[in-house]
C-alpha positions in Angstrom: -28.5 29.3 -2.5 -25.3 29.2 -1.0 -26.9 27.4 2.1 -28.5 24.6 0.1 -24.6 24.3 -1.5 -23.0 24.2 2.0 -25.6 21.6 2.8 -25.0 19.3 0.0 -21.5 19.3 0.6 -21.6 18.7 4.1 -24.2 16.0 3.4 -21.4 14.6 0.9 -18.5 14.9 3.5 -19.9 13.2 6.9 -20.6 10.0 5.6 -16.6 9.9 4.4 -15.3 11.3 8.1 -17.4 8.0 9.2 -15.4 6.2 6.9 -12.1 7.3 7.7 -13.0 7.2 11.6 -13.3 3.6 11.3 -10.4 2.8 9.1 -8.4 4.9 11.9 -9.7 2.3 14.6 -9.0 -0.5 12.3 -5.5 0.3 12.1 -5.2 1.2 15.8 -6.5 -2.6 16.2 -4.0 -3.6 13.6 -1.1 -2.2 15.4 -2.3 -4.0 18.2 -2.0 -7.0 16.7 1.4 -6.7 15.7 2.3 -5.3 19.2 1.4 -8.8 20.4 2.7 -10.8 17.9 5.9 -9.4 18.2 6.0 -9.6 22.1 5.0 -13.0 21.4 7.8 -13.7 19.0 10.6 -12.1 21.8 9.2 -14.0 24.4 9.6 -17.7 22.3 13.4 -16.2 21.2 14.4 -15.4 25.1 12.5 -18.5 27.0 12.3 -21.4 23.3 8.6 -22.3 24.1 5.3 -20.1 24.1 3.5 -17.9 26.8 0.4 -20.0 28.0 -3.4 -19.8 26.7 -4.9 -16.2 28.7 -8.2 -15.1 28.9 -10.0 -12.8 26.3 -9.2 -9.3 27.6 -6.3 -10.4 29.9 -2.7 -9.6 28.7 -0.5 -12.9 29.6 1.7 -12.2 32.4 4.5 -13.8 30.9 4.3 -11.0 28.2 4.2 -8.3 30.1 8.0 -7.6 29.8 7.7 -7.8 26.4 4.5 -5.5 25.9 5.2 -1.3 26.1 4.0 -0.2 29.6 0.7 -0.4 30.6 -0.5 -2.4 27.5 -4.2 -3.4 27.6 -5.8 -6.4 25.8 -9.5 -4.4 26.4 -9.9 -1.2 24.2 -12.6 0.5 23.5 -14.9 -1.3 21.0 -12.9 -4.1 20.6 -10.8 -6.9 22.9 -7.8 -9.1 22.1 -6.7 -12.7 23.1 -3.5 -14.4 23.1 -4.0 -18.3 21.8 -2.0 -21.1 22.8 -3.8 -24.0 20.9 -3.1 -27.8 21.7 -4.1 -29.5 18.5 -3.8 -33.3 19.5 -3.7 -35.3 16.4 -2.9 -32.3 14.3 -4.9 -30.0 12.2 -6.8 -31.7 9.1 -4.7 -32.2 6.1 -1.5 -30.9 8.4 -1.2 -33.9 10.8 2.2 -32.7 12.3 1.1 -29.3 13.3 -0.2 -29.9 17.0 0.1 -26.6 18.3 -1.4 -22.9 16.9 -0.3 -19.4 18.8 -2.1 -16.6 17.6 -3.9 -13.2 19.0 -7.5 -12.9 18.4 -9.5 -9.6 18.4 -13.2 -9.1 19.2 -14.8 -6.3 18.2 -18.2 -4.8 19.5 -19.1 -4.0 16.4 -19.1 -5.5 12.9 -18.1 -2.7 11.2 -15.0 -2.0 12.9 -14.4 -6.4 12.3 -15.3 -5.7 8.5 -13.2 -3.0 8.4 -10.3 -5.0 10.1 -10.7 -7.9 7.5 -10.5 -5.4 4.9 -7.6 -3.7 5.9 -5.5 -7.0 7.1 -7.1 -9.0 4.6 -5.3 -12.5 4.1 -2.6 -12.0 7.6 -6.7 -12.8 9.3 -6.5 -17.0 9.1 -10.3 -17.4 10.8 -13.0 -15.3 11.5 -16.1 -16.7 13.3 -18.5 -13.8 14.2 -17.0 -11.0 15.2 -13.6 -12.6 16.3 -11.0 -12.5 14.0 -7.7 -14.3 14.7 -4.0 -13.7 13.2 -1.8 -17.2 13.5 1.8 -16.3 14.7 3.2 -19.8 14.5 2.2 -23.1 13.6 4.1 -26.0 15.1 
């Protein structure tokens, strides 16, 4: 009897570790984010102008300076990318804003992008797929 109670209980509590694991990586992503965004943010405040377009997975070397040491952009189970959009003729309905910087994550699995969404909620402006991206300024 006492087994078949242990056993239910258990069977209640792994499914909500699961949980919790994966909110835990969402907000290790999340922190990632703002890590970025406000390397980002001192970077335009020292040099006036934004750190060129990189490659998903590749930290800008302009940022590194700005970034604690040994910052990666490829984590396990997910990838960031710093955006430095060109938007000639503006975006639709905004005409005058030409230009979009903003970090984009990745992840290799939906649930930890699902869980990402859930947790940042609105601060995520587009998500296509499994990359989700967080605007930092519009200009």
């Amino acid at each position: 009897m006492v087994m078949a109670i242990v056993g239910i209980l258990a069977g209640l509590a792994v499914p909500n570790l699961q949980t919790m694991i994966l909110r835990a990586r969402a907000a290790e992503v999340a922190g990632d984010l703002e890590v970025v965004r406000i390397a980002a943010l001192n970077y335009n405040a020292e040099y006036l102008s934004w750190p060129p377009e990189a490659s998903d997975g590749d930290v800008p070397p302009e940022l590194t300076e700005f970034l604690p040491d040994n910052f990666d952009f490829s984590a396990d189970g997910y990838s960031l990318d710093f955006e430095n959009w060109s938007l000639p003729g503006g975006l639709p309905g905004e005409p005058n804003t030409t230009t979009l910087i903003g970090v984009s994550v990745t992840t290799e699995e939906a649930e930890l992008g699902n869980a990402l969404i859930e947790l940042l909620g609105a601060a995520i402006v587009f998500s296509v797929g499994n990359t989700h991206t967080i605007v930092i300024d519009r200009s």
